[in-house]
C-alpha positions as CSV (number, residue, x, y, z in Angstrom):
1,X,-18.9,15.4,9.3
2,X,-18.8,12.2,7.6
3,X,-15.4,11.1,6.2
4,X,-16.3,9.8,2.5
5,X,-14.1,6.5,1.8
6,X,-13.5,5.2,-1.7
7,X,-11.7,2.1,-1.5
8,X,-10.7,1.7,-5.6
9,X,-8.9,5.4,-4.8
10,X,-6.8,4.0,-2.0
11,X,-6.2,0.6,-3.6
12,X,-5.5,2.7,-7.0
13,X,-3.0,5.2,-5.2
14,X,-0.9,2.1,-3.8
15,X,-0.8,0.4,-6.8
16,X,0.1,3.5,-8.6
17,X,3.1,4.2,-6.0
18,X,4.5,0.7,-5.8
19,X,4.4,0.4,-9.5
20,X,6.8,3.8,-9.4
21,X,7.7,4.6,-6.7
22,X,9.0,8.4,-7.6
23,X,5.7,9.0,-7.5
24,X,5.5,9.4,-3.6
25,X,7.8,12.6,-3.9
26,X,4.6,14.2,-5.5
27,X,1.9,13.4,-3.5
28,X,0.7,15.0,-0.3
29,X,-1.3,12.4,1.2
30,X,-0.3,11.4,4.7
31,X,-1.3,8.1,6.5
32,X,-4.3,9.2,8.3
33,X,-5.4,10.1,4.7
34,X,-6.2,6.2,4.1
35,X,-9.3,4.7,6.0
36,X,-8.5,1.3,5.6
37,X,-5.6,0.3,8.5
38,X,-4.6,-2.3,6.3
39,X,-3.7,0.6,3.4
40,X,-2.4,2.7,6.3
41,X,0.4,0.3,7.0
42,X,1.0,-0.3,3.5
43,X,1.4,3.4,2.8
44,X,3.5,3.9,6.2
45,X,5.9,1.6,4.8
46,X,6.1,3.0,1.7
47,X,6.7,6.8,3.5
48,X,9.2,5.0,5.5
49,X,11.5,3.4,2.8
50,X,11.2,7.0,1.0
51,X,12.7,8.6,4.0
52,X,15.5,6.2,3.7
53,X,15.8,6.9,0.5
54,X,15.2,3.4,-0.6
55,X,13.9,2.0,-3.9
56,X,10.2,1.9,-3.8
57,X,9.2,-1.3,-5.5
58,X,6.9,-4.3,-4.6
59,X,9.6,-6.7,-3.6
60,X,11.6,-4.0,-1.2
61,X,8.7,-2.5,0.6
62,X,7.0,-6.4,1.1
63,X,10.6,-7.7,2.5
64,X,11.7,-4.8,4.2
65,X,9.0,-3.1,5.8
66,X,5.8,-5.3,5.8
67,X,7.5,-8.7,6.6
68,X,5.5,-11.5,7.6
69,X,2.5,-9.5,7.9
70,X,1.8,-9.0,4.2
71,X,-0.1,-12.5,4.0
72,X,-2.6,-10.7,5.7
73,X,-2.7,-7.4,4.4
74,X,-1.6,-7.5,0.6
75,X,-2.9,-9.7,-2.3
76,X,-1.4,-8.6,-5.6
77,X,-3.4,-10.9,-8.7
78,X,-3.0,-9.1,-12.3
79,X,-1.0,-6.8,-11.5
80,X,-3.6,-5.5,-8.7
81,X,-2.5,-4.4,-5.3
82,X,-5.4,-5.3,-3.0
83,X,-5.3,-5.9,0.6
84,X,-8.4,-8.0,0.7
85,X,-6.3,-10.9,0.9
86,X,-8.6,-13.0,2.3
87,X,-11.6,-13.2,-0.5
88,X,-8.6,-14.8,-2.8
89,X,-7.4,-17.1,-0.5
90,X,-9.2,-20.8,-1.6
91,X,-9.2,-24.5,0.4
């Protein structure tokens, strides 16, 4: 069977959970859910700081659970989460 991957869902899902985070409560996704590793991680760390029962926000998640690895893996432009970083990146 072939797994069917829509990358505007998985980048729309994020977005939508690090723009309110209560949000994560109500979904049933898990991390194996995502294709993309790089929205696997992001997703893991937003699971993560809802266990803690932290405040799931942009800034928290970034600091606290992604660290210096979200050059690589998150871009945010126009209120956009993205984790192609790299096509934004310029000379």
């Amino acid at each position: 069977m072939t797994a069917h991957v829509n990358y505007e869902a998985e980048v729309a899902v994020l977005g939508a959970v690090l723009v309110d985070g209560t949000l994560i409560k109500d979904l049933e996704l898990e991390v194996k859910h995502f294709y993309h590793k790089n929205h696997q991680q992001i997703y893991r760390s937003v699971q993560k700081a809802s266990e803690q029962q932290e405040f799931i926000d942009i800034p928290p998640v970034v600091t606290t659970h992604l660290g210096k690895a979200i050059g690589s893996i998150l871009f945010i432009k126009n209120g956009r989460v993205d984790s192609n970083y790299s096509q934004y990146q310029t000379s």
